[in-house]
N, CA, C and O of each residue as an XYZ file, in Angstrom:
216
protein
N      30.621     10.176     35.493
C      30.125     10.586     34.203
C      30.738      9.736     33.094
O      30.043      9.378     32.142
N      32.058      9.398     33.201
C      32.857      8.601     32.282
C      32.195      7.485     32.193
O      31.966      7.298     30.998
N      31.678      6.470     32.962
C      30.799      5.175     33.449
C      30.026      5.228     32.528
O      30.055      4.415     31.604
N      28.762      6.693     32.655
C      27.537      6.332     31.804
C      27.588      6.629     30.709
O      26.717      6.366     29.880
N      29.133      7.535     30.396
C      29.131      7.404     28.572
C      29.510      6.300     28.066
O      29.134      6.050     26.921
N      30.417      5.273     28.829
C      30.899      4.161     28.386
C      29.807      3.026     28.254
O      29.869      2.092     27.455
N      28.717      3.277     29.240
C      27.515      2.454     28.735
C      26.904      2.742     27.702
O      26.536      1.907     26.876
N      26.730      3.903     27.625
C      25.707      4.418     26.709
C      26.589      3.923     25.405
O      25.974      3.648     24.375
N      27.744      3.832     25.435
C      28.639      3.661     23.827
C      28.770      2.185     23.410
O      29.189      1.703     22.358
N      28.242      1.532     24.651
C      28.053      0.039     24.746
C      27.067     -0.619     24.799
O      27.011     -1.825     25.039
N      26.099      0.185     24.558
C      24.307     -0.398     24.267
C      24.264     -0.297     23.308
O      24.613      0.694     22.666
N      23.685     -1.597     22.780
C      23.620     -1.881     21.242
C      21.655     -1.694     21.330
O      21.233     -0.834     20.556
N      20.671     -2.355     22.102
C      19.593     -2.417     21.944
C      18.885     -1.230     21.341
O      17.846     -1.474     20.728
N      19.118     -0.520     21.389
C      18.742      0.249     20.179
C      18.796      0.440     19.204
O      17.976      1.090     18.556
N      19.685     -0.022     18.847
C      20.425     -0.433     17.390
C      19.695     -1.218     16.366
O      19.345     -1.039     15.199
N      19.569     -2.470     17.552
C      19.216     -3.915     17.007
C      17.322     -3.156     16.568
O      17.083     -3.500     15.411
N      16.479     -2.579     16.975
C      15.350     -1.991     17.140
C      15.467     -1.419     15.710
O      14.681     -1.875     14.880
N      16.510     -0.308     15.250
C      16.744      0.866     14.030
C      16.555     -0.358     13.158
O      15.731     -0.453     12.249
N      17.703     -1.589     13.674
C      17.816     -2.626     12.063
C      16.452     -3.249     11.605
O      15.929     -3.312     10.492
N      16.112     -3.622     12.655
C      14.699     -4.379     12.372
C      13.865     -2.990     11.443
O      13.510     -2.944     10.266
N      13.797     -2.315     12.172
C      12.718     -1.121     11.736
C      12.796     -1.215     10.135
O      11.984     -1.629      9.308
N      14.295     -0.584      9.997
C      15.075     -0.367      8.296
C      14.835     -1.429      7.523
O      14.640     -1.357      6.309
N      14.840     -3.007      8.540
C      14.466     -4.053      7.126
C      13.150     -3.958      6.815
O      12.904     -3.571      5.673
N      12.039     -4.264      7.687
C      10.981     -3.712      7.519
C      10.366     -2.901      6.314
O       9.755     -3.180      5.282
N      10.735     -1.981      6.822
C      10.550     -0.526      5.486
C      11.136     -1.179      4.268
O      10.323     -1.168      3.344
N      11.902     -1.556      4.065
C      12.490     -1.984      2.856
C      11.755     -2.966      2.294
O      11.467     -2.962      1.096
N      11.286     -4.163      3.373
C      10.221     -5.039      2.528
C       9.164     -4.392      2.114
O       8.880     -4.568      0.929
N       8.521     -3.724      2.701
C       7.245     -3.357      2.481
C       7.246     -2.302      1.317
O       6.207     -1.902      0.792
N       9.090     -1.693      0.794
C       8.609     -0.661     -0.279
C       8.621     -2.035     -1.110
O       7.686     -2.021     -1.911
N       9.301     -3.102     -1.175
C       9.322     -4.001     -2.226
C       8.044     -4.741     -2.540
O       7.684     -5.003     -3.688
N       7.628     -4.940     -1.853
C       6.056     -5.545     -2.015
C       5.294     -4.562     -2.286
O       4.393     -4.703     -3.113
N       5.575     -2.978     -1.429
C       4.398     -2.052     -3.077
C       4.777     -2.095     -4.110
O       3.849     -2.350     -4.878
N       6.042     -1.934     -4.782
C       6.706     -1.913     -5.919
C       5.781     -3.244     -6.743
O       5.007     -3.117     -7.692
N       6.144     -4.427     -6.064
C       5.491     -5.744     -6.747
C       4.226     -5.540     -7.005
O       3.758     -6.049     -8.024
N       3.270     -4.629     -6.003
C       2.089     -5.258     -6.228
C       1.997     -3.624     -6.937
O       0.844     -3.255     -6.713
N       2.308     -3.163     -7.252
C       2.171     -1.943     -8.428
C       1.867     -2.467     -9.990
O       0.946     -2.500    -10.805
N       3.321     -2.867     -9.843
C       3.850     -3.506    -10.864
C       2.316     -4.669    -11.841
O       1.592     -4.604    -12.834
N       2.681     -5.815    -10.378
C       1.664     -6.639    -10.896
C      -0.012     -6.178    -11.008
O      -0.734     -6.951    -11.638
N      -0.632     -4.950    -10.416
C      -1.912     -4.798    -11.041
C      -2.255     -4.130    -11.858
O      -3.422     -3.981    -12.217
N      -0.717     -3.289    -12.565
C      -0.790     -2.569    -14.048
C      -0.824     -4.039    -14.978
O      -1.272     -3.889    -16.115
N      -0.508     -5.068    -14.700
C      -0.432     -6.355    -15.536
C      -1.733     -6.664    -15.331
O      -2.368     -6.842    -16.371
N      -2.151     -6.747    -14.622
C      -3.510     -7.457    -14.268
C      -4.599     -6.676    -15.112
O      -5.323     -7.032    -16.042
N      -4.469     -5.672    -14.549
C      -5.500     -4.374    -15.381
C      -5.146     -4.850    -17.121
O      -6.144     -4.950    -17.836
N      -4.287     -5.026    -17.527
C      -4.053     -5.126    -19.246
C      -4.997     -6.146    -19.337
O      -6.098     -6.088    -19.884
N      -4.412     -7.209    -18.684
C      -4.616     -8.480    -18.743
C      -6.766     -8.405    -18.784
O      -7.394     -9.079    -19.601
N      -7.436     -7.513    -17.791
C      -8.759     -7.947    -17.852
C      -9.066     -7.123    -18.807
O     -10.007     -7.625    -19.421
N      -8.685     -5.831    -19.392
C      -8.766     -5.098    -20.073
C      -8.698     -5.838    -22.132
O      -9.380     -5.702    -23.148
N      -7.736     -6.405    -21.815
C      -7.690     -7.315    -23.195
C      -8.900     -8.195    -23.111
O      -9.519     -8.072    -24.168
N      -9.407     -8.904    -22.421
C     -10.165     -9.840    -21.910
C     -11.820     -9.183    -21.883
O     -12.974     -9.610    -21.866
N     -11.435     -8.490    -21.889
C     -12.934     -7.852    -21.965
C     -13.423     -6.808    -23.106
O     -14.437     -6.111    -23.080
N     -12.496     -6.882    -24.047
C     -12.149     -6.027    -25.448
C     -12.773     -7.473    -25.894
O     -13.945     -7.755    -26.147
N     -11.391     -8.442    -25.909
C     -11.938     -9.606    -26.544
C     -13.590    -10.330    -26.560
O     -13.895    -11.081    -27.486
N     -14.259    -10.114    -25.806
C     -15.845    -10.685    -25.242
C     -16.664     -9.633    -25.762
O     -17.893     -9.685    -25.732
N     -15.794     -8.361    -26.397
C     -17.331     -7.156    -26.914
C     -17.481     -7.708    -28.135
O     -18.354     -7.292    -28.897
């Protein structure tokens, strides 16, 4: 029993799986954030643009 806790406390591959996962998630909140961000700009941006042309 001592054996397979000492493996089990010595497997990292699961680990390495959580990290990937966690960076992941993190890019992808950053790129909604960006592209939030940038189509409240965009929206002004055609919004002025099309004020301007009435």
């Amino acid at each position: 029993m001592k054996t397979i806790f000492n493996r089990f406390v010595a497997d990292e591959s699961g680990a390495t799986a959580i990290e990937y996962g966690l960076i992941a998630a993190l890019v992808s909140v950053a790129i909604l954030g960006a592209l939030s961000t940038m189509g409240t700009k965009l929206t002004n941006t055609f919004t002025a643009v099309n004020n301007s042309l009435k």
